[in-house]
MMTF fields as JSON, N, C-alpha, C and O atoms, coordinates in Angstrom:
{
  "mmtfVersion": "1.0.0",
  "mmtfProducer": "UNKNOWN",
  "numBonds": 351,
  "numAtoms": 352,
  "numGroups": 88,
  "numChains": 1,
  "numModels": 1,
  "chainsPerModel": [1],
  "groupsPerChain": [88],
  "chainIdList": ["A"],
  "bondAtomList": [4, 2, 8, 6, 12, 10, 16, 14, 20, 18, 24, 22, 28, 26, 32, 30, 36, 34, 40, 38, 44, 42, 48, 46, 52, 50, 56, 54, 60, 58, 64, 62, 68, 66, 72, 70, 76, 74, 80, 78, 84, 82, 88, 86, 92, 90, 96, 94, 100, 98, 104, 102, 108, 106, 112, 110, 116, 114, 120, 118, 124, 122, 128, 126, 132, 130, 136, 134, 140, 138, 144, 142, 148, 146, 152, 150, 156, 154, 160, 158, 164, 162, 168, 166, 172, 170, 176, 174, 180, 178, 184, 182, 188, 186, 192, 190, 196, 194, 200, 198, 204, 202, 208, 206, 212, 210, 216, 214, 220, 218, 224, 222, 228, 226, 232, 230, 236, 234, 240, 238, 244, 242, 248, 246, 252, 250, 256, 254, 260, 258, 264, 262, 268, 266, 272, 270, 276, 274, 280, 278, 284, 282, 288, 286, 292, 290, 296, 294, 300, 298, 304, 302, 308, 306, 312, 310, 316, 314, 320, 318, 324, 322, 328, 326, 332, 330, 336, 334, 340, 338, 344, 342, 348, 346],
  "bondOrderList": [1, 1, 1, 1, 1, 1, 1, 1, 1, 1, 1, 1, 1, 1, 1, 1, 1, 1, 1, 1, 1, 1, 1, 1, 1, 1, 1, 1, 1, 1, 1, 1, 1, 1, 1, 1, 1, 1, 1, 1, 1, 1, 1, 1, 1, 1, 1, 1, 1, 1, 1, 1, 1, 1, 1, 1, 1, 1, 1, 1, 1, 1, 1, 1, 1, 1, 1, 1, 1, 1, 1, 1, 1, 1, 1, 1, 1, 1, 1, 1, 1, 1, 1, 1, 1, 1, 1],
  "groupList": [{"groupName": "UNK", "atomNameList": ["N", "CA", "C", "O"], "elementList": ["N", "C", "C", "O"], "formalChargeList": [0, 0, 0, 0], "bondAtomList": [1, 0, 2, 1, 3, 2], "bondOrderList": [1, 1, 2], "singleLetterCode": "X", "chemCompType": "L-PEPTIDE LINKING"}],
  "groupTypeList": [0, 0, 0, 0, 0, 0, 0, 0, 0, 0, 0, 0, 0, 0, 0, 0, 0, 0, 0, 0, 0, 0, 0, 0, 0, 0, 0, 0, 0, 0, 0, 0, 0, 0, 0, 0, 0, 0, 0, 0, 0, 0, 0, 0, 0, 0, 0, 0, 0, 0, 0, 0, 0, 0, 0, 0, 0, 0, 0, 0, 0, 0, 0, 0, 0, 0, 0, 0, 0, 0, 0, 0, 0, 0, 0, 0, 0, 0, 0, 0, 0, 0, 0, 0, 0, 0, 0, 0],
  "groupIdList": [1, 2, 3, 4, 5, 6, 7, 8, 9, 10, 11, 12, 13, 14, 15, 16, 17, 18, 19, 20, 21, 22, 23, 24, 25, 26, 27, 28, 29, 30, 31, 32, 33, 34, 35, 36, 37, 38, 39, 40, 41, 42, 43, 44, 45, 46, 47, 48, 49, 50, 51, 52, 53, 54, 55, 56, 57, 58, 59, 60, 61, 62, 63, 64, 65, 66, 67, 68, 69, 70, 71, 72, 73, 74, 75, 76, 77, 78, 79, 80, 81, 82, 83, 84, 85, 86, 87, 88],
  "secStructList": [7, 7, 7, 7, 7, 7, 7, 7, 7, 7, 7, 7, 7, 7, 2, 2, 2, 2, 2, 2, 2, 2, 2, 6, 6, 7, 1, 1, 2, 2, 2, 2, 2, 2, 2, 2, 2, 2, 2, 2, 2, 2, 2, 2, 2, 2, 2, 2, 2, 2, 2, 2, 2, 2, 2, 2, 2, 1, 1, 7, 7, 1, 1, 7, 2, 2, 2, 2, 2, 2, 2, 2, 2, 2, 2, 2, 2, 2, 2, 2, 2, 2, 2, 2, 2, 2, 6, 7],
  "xCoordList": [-69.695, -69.781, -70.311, -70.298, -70.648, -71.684, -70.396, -69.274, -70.787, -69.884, -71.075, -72.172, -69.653, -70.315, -69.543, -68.346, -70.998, -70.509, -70.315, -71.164, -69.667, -69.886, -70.304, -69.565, -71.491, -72.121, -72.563, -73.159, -72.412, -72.437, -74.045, -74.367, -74.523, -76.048, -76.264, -76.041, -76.65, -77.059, -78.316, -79.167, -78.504, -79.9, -80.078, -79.288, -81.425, -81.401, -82.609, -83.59, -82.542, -83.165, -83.216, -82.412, -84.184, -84.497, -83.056, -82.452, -82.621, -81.53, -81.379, -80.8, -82.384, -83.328, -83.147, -82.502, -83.905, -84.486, -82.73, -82.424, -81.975, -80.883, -80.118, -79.568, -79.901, -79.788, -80.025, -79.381, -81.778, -82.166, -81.644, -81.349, -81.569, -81.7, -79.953, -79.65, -79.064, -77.639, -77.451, -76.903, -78.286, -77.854, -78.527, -78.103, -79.557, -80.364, -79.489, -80.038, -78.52, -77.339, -78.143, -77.6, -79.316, -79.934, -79.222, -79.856, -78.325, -77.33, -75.93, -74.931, -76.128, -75.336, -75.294, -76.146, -74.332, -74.465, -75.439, -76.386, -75.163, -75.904, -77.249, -78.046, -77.847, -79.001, -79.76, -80.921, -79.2, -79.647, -79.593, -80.592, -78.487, -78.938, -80.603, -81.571, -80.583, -81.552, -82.931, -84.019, -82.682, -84.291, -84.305, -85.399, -83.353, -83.645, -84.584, -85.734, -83.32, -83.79, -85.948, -86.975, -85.515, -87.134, -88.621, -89.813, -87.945, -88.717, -88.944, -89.88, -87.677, -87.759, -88.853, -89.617, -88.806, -89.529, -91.035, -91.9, -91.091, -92.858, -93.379, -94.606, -92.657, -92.768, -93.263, -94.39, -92.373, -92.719, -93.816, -94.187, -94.543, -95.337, -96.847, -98.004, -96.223, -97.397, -97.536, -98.61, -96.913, -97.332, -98.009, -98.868, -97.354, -97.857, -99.774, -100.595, -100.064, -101.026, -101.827, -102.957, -101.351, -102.493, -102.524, -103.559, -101.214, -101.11, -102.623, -103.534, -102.594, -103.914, -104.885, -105.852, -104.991, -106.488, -106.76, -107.804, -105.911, -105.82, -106.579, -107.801, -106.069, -106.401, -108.104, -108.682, -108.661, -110.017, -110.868, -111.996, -110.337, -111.047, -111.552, -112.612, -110.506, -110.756, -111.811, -112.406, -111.861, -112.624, -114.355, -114.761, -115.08, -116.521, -117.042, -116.49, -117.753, -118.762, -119.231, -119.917, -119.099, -119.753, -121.392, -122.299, -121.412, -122.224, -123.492, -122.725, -124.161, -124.439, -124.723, -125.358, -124.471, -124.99, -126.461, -126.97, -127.434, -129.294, -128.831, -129.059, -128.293, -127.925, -127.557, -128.105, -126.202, -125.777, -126.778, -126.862, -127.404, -128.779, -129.892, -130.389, -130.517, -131.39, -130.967, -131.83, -129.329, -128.885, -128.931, -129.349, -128.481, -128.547, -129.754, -129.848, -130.869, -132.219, -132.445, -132.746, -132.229, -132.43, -132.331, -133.139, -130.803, -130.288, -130.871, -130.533, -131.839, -131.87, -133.158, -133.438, -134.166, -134.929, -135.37, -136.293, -134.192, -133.988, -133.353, -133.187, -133.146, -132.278, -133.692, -133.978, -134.658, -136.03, -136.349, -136.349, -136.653, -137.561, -137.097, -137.897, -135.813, -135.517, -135.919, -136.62, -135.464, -135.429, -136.824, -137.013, -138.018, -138.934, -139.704, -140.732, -138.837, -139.306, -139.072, -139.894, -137.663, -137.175, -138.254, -138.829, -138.464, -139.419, -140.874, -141.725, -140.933, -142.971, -142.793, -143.765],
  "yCoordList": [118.221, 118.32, 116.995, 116.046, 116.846, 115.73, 115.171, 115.648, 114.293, 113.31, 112.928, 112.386, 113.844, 113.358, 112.507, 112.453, 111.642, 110.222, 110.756, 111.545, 110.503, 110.771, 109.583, 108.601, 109.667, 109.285, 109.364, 110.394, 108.505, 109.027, 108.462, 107.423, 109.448, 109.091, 109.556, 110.667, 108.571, 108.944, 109.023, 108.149, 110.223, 110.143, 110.681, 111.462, 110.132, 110.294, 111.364, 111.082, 112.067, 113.404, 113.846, 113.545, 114.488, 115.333, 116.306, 116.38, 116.812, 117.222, 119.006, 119.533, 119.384, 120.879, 120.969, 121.747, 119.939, 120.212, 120.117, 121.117, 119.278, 119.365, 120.583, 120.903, 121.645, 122.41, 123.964, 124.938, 123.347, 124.497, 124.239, 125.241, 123.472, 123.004, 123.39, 123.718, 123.242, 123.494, 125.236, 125.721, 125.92, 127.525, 127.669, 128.658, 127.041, 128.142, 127.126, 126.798, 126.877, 126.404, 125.233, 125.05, 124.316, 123.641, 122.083, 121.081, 122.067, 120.469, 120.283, 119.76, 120.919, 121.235, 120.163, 119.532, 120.314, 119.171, 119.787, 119.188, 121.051, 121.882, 122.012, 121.91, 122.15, 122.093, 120.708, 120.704, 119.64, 117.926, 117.887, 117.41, 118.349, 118.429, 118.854, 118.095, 119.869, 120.668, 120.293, 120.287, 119.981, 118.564, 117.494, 117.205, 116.876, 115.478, 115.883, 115.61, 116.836, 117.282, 117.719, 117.302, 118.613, 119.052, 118.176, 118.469, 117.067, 116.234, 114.748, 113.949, 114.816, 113.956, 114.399, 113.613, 115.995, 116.573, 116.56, 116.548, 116.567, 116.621, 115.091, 115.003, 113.861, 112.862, 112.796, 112.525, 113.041, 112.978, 113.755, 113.492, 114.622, 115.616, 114.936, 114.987, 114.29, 113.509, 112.162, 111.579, 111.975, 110.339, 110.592, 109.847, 111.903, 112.163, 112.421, 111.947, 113.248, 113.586, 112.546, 112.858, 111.451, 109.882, 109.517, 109.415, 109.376, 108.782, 109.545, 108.876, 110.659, 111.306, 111.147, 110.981, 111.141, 110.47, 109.125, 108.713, 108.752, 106.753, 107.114, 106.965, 107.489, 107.722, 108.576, 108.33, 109.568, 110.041, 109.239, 109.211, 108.377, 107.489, 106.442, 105.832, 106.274, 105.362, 105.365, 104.463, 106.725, 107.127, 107.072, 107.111, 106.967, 107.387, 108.033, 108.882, 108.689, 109.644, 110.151, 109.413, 111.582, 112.22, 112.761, 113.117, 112.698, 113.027, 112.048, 111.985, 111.713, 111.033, 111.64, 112.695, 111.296, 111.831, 111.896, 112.695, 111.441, 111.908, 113.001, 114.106, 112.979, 114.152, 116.002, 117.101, 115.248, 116.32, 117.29, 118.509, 116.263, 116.648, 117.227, 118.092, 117.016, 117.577, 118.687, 119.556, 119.104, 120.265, 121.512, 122.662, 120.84, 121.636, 121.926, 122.729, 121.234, 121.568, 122.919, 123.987, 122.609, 123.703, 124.641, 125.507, 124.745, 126.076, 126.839, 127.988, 126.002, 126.615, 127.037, 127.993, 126.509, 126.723, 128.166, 128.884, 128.305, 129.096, 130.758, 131.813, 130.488, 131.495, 132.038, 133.227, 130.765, 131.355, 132.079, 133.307, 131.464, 132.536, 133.774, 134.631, 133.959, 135.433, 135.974, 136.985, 135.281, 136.049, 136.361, 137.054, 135.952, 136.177, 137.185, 137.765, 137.346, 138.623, 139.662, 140.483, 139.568, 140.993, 141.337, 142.425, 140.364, 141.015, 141.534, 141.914, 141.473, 141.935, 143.219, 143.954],
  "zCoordList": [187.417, 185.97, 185.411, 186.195, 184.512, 183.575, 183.176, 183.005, 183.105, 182.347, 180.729, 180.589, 179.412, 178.304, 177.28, 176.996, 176.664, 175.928, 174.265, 173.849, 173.72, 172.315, 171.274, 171.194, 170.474, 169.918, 168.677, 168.362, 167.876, 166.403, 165.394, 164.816, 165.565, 165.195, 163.32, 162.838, 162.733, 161.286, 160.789, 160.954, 160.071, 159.588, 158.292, 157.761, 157.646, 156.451, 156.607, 157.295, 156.227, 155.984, 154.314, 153.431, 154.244, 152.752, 152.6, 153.67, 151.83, 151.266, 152.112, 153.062, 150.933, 151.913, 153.318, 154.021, 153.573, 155.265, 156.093, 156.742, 156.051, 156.216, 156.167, 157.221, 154.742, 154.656, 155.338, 155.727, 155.155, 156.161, 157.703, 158.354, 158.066, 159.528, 160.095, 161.242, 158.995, 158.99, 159.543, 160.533, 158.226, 158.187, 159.291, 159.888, 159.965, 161.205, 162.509, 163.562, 162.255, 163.444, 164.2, 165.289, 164.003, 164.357, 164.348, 164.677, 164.074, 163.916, 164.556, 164.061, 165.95, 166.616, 168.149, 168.775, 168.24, 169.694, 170.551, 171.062, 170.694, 172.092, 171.366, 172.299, 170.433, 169.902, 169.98, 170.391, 169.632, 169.704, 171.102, 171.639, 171.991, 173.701, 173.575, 173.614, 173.462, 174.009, 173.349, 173.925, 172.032, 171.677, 172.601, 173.086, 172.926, 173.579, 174.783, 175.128, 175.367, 176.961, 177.141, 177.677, 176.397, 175.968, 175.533, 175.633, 175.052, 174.307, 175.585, 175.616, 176.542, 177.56, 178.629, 179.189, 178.857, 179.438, 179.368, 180.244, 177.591, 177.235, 177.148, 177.101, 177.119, 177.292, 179.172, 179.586, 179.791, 181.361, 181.624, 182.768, 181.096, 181.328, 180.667, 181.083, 179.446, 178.704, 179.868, 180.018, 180.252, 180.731, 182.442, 182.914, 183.261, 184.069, 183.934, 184.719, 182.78, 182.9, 182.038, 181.661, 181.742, 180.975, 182.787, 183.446, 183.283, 184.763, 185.541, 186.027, 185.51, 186.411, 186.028, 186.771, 184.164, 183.454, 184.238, 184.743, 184.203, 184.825, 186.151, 186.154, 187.06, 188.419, 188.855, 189.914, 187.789, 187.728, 187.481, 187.975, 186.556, 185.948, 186.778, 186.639, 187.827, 188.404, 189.443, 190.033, 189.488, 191.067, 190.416, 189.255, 191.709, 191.489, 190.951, 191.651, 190.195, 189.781, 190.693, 191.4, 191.103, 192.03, 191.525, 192.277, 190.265, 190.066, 188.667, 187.707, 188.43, 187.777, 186.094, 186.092, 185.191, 183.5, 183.927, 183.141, 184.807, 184.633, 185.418, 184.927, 186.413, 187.265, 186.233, 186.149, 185.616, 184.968, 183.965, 183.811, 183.441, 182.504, 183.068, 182.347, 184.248, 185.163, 185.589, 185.715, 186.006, 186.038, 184.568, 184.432, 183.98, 182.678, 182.11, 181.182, 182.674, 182.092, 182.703, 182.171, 183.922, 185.167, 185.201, 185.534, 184.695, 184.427, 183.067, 182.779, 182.23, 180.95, 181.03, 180.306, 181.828, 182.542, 182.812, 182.424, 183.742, 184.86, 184.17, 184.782, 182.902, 181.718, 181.209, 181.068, 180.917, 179.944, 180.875, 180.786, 181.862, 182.744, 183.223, 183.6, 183.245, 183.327, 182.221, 182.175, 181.149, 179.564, 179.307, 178.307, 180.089, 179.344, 180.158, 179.809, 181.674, 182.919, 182.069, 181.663, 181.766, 180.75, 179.693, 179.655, 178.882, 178.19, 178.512, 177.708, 179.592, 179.563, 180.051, 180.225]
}
């Protein structure tokens, strides 16, 4: 079993939003669990995937930007000239 700490956190919030946040049972221990938890999660998930940007980044270019462009000509190329078989 977890061992839990009790903690007394204050916040100043709009009056409303409080309100609302009260009636839809959202200000609840098991609810503030379950933001933290979630929000720890999309944090680890965010930093993993800057971590793999970091690591692509780092690597070679397999392919070069004149490269990529010479391809894409190619292919557009390669689109007219069908497109224009079809038509005759």
């Amino acid at each position: 079993m977890m061992t839990m700490n009790r903690i007394d956190v204050t916040l100043n919030l709009p009056q409303e939003l409080v309100e609302q946040a009260r009636s839809a049972g959202l200000l609840t221990d098991d609810e503030v669990e379950r933001w933290l938890i979630a929000e720890l999660e999309r944090q680890g998930r965010q930093n993993r995937f800057f971590n793999t940007l970091d690591q692509l980044s780092s690597l070679e270019p397999s392919i070069t930007p004149e490269e990529i462009d010479a391809e894409i000509e190619a292919y557009r190329q390669e689109k007219r000239q069908r497109k224009q078989g079809k038509d005759q």
